[in-house]
C-alpha beads as a LAMMPS data file, in Angstrom:
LAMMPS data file: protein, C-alpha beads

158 atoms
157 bonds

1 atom types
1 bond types

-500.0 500.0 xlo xhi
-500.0 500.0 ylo yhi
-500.0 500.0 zlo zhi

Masses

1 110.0

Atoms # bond

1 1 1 88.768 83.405 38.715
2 1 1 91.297 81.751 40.875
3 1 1 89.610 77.664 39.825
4 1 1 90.221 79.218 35.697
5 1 1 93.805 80.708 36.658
6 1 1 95.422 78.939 39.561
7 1 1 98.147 81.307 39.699
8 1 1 96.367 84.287 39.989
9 1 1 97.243 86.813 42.800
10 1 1 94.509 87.149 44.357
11 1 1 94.936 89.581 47.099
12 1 1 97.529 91.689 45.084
13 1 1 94.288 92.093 41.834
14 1 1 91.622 92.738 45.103
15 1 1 94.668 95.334 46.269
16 1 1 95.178 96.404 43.078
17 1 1 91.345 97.326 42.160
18 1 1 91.086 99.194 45.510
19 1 1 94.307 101.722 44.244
20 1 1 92.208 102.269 41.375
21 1 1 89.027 102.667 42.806
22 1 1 90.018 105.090 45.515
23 1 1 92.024 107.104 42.838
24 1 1 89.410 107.108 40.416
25 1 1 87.133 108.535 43.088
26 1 1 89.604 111.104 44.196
27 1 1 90.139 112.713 40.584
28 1 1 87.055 112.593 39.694
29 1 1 86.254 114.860 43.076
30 1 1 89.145 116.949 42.122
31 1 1 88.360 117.343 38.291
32 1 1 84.536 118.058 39.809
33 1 1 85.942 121.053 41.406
34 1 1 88.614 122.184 38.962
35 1 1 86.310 122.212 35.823
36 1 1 84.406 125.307 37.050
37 1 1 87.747 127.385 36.900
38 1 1 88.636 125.992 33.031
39 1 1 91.472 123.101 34.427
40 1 1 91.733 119.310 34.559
41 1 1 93.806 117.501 36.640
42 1 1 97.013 117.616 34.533
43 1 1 96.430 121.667 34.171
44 1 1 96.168 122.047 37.385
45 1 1 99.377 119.629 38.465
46 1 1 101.600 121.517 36.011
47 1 1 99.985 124.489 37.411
48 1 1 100.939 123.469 41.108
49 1 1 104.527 122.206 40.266
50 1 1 105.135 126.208 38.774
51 1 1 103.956 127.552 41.807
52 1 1 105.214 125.356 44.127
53 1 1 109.133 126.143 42.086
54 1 1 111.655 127.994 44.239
55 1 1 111.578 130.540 41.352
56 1 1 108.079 130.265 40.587
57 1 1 108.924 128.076 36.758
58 1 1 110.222 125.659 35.357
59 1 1 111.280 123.907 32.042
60 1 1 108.766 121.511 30.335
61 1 1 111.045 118.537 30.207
62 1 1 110.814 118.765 33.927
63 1 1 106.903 119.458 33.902
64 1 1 106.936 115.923 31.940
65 1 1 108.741 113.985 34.514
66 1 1 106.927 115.272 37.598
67 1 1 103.938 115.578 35.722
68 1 1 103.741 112.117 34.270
69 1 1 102.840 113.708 30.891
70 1 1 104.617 112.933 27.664
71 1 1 105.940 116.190 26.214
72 1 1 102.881 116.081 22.850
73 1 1 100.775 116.611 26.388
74 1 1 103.027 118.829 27.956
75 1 1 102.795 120.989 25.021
76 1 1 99.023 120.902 25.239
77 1 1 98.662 121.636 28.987
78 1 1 101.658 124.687 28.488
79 1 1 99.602 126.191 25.696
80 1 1 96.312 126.166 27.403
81 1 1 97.670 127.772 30.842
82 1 1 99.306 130.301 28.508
83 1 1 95.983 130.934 26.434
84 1 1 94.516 131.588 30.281
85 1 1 97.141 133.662 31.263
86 1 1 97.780 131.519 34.090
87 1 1 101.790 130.891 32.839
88 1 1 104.193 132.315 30.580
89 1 1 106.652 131.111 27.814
90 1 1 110.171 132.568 26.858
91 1 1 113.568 131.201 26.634
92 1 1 115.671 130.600 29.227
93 1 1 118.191 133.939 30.016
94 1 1 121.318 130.683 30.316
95 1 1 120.418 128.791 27.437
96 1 1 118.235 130.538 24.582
97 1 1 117.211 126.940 23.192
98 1 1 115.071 126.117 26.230
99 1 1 112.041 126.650 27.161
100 1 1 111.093 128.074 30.583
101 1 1 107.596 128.096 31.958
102 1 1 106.891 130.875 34.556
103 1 1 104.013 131.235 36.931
104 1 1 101.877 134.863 36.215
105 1 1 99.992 136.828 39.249
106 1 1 96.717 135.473 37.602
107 1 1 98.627 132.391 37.832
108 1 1 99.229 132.448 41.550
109 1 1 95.514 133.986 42.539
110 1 1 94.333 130.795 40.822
111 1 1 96.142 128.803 43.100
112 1 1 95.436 130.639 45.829
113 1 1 91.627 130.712 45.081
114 1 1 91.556 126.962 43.945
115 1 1 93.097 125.130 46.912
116 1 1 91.665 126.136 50.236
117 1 1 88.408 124.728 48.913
118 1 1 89.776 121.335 48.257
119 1 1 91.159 121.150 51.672
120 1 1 88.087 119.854 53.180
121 1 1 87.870 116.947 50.907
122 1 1 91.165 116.054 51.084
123 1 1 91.101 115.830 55.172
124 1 1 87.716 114.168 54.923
125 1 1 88.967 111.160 52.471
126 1 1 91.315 110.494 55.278
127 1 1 89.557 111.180 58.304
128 1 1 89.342 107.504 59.463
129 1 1 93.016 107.511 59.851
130 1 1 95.186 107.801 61.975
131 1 1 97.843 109.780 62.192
132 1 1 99.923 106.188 62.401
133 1 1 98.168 104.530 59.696
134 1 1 98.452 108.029 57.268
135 1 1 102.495 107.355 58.123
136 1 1 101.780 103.454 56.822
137 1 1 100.068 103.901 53.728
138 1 1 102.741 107.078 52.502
139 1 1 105.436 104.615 53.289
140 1 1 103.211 101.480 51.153
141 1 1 102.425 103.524 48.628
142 1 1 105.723 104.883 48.326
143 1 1 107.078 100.897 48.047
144 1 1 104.459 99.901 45.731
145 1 1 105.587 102.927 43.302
146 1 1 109.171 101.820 43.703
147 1 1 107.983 98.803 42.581
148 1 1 106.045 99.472 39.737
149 1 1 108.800 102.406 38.334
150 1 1 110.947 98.861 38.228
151 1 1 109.091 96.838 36.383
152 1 1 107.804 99.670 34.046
153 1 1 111.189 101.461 33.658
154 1 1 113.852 98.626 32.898
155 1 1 116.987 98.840 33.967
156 1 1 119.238 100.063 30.427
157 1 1 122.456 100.280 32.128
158 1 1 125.656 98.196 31.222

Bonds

1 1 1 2
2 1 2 3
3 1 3 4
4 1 4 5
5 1 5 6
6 1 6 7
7 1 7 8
8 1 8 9
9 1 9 10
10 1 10 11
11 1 11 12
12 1 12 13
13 1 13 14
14 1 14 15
15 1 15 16
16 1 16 17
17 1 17 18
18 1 18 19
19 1 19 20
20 1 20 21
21 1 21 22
22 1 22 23
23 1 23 24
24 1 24 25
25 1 25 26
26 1 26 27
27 1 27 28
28 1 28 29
29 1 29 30
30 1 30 31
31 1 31 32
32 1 32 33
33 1 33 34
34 1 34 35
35 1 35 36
36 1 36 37
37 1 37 38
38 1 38 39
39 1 39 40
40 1 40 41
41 1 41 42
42 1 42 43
43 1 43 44
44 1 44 45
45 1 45 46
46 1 46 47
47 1 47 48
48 1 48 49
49 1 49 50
50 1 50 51
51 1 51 52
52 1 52 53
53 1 53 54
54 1 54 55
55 1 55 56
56 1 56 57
57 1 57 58
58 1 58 59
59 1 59 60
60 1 60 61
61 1 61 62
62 1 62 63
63 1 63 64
64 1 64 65
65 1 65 66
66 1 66 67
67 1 67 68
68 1 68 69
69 1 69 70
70 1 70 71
71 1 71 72
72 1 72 73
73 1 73 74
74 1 74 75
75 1 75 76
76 1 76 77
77 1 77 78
78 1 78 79
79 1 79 80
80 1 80 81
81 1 81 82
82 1 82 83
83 1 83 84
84 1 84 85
85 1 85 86
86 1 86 87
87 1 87 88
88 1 88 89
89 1 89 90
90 1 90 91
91 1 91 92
92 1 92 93
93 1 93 94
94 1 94 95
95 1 95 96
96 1 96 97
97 1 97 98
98 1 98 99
99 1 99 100
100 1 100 101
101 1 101 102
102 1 102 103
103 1 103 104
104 1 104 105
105 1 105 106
106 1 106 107
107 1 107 108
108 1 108 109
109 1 109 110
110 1 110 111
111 1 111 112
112 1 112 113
113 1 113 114
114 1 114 115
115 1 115 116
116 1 116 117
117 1 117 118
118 1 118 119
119 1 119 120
120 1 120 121
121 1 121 122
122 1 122 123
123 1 123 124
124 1 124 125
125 1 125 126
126 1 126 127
127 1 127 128
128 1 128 129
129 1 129 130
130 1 130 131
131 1 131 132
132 1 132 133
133 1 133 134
134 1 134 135
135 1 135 136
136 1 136 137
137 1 137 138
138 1 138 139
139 1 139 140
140 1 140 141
141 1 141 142
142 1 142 143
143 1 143 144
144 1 144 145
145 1 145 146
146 1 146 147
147 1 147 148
148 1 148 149
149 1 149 150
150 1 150 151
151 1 151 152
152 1 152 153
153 1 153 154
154 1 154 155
155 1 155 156
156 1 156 157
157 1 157 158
C-alpha cells in the first residue's frame, strides 16, 4: 500500500486497525454476555450511566452525550429499558418539559447481577499489563480521543 500511496501513515493505519480490532473483540465479549439478560451494549451503557447517577437518573440529552447515541437511538434504548422495567420515564419535578430517566429496583438488581460476571474478562484482557503500562495506554487513549473529538467536532466558535 505504501509503493500505491506514498503518503500513507503507515504505523498510525497498523495503530489504527489494532483500536479496532481489540474493541471489536471486547464488545463482542460483552454483547456475548449481555444478550442472555435481553441488552446490547448501548442498553446496557445507558443502563450503567443511570445507575452510576448521584440520584440514580438522568435526562436523555445527557444519556446522548455520554452515551454516544443520537437522541432517534436514545429514544429506542429509553423505551426498551422502560418496556423491561429496568428504568422509568416522567417529567422532571423543576421543569415539566423534560424528560428524566430514573433507575427502578429491577433496574439496579440487573446491574448488580450483570457485572460481577464480566469482571473476570475485563481483568483477563489486561492481565499482561502492568500496572505502569495500564497508566500509559488510559493516558494514550485519552490523547488519541482528544484528538479525534478535534477533528470530528470542529471548532464553531467566533
Amino acid at each position: 500500500m505504501s509503493k500505491n500511496f506514498p503518503d500513507l501513515p503507515v504505523q498510525e493505519v497498523v495503530l489504527t486497525r489494532l483500536l479496532l480490532l481489540v474493541g471489536g473483540n471486547l464488545l463482542a465479549e460483552l454483547e456475548r454476555n449481555l444478550k442472555p439478560h435481553g441488552l446490547n451494549d448501548s442498553d446496557f451503557r445507558t443502563l450503567m450511566m443511570i445507575y452510576a447517577s448521584p440520584t440514580g437518573s438522568a435526562t436523555p440529552t445527557e444519556l446522548c452525550e455520554y452515551a454516544q447515541q443520537g437522541p432517534t437511538n436514545m429514544t429506542r434504548i429509553a423505551n426498551a429499558l422502560v418496556k423491561a422495567g429496568l428504568i422509568t420515564r416522567a417529567p422532571s419535578a423543576e421543569d415539566r418539559r423534560r424528560i428524566v430517566l430514573s433507575i427502578t429496583a429491577a433496574g439496579k438488581r440487573m446491574v448488580r447481577k450483570i457485572l460481577p460476571p464480566l469482571f473476570p474478562n475485563v481483568h483477563g484482557a489486561f492481565a499482561s499489563l502492568s500496572a505502569s503500562d495500564k497508566r500509559t495506554l488510559d493516558r494514550l487513549l485519552r490523547r488519541i480521543a482528544v484528538n479525534i473529538d478535534s477533528i470530528t467536532q470542529p471548532d464553531t466558535g467566533p
